[in-house]
C-alpha positions in Angstrom: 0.0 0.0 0.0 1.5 3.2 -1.0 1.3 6.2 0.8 -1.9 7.6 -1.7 -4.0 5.0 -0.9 -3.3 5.5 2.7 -4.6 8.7 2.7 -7.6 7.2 0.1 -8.5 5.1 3.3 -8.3 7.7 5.4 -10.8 10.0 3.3 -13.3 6.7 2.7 -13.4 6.4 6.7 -13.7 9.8 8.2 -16.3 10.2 5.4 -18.1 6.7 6.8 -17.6 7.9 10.5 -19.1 11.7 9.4 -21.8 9.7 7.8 -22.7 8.1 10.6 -22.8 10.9 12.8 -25.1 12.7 10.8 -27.4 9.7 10.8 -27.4 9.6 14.7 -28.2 13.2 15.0 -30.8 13.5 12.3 -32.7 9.9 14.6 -32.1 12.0 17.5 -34.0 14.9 16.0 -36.5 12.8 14.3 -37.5 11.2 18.0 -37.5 14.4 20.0 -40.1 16.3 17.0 -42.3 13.6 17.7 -42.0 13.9 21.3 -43.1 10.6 22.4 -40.1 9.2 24.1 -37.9 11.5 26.8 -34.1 11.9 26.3 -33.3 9.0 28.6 -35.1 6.5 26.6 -34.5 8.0 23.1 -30.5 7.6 24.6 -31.1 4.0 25.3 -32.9 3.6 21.8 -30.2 5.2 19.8 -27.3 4.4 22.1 -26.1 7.5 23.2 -25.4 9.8 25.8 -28.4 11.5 27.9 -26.2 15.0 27.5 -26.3 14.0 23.2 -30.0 13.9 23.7 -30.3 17.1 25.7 -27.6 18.9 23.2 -29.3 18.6 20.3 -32.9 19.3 21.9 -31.1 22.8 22.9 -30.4 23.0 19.4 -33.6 22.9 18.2 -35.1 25.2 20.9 -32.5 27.3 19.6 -33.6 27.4 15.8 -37.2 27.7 17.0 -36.5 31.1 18.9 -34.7 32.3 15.7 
């Protein structure tokens, strides 16, 4: 392996990790609009963190006041 397709693997998995992320956050968001579960067991359901949860509720109290 030659030092371009290192950094080709690199690329291909920050781009699968960023991927991810946004997936998480955009269930995150998806389960707090329909306000049905709280953040500890939307947390549970997603598995992440309790302070996730509350982070990106804040975030979307914060685009609603704007």
């Amino acid at each position: 392996m030659n030092t371009l397709d290192v950094f080709i693997e690199k690329g291909r998995r920050q781009g699968i990790e960023e991927a991810k992320l946004q997936k998480t956050e955009t269930m995150v968001r998806n389960l707090i609009k329909q306000s049905i579960l709280n953040d500890d067991q939307i947390a549970s359901a997603i598995e992440v963190t309790v302070k996730y949860v509350a982070e990106v509720r804040r975030q979307i109290s914060d685009a609603d006041i704007r």
